[in-house]
Steps between C-alpha positions, in 0.01 A plus 500: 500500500273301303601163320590721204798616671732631238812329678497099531699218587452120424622280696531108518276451831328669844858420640667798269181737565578505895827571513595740188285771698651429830857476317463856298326679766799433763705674260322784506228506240165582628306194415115510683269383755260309279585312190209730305751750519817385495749701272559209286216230376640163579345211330588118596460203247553209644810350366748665288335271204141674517704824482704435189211331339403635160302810474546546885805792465352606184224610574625695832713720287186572271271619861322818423715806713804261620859681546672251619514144513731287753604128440603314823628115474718204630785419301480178684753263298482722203541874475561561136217228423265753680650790393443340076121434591414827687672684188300294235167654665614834520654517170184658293521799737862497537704407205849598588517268821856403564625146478640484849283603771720844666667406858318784655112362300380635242314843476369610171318746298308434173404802258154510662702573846386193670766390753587119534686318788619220553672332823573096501545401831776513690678713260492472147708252457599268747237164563277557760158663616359743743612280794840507391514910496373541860725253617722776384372704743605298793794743630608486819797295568318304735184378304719420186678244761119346597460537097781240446374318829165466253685383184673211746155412649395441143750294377412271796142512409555424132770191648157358705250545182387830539317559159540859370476595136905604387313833376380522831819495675477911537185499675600174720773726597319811584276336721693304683696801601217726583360145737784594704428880562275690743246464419527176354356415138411836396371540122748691247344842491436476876865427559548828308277713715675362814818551365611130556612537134689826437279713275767750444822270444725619243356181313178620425645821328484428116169335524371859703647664219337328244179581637563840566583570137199271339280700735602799500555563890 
């Protein structure tokens, strides 16, 4: 598919691009061998702040032939911050937006039948970002022990003046674990492939079926 791919998904950097596909197709929706024609279009930004900049969301829901548009961000210290500034974009197009962003994300309809979604990382409600949900997906009873292993090692590096952002913790996290797998230091969608992180946890549920029913598949 061309560019004008009538399904899309913003996200807040190349980071989110890799692994959604890997994440999704696991579960069993066909995704594609080349990104030209992948069954969803997703576009990167950046930073969550070139996303929600002005005009940016707007004028995606106004693209010529769209059916459905997908919204995929960090809550990092601030879910219902997000969740106010993603609605204010999207309320031209959608005026009946709830208050509270739904548990599950949002999916919605407007009279033209566009379809809005909406997923704040990790899960609609909780602080947090993308890191935060695959660690999530670390199930076996044996890598959540080297998981707390990692959390230990890090509170020894912050003790000797190691200097990572407090947003940051998630990711610090993350890839300490994955340092300590086979192989070691593997990026997030990678990890995914291999199966290091557990694609198909119970975990990653809700956020499959939020995609499913934004796209249709």
């Amino acid at each position: 598919m061309s560019r004008r791919n009538p399904l899309r998904l913003l996200v807040e950097g190349d980071e989110d691009k890799r692994v959604i596909p890997n994440l999704v197709e696991a579960n069993g929706v066909a995704w594609s061998d080349t990104a030209a024609d992948a069954i969803v279009l997703i576009e990167a930004f950046d930073g969550v702040e070139r996303l929600l900049a002005p005009g940016v969301i707007e004028t995606e829901l106004k693209q010529s032939g769209l059916r459905a548009l997908g919204i995929l961000i960090d809550a990092n210290g601030d879910c219902e911050n997000r969740w106010n500034r993603v609605r204010t974009r999207c309320t031209q197009a959608f005026s009946d937006l709830p208050s509270v962003l739904p548990r599950e994300g949002l999916v919605a309809t407007n009279v033209d039948g566009l379809r809005l979604g909406v997923w704040i990382m990790p899960d609609n409600h909780s602080s947090g970002m993308i890191e935060t949900f695959l660690s999530h997906l670390i199930t076996s009873p044996t890598e959540s022990a080297v998981l707390e292993l990692a959390k230990q090692a890090m509170d020894d590096a912050r003790d000797a003046g190691a200097s990572w952002k407090d947003a940051h913790e998630a990711k610090a996290l993350i890839h300490t674990w994955l340092a300590w797998q086979d192989p070691p230091g593997q990026q997030l969608h990678l990890a995914l492939l291999q199966r290091i992180l557990n694609p198909l946890s119970p975990k990653s549920k809700d956020f499959i079926d939020w995609f499913r029913k934004l796209y249709q598949v």
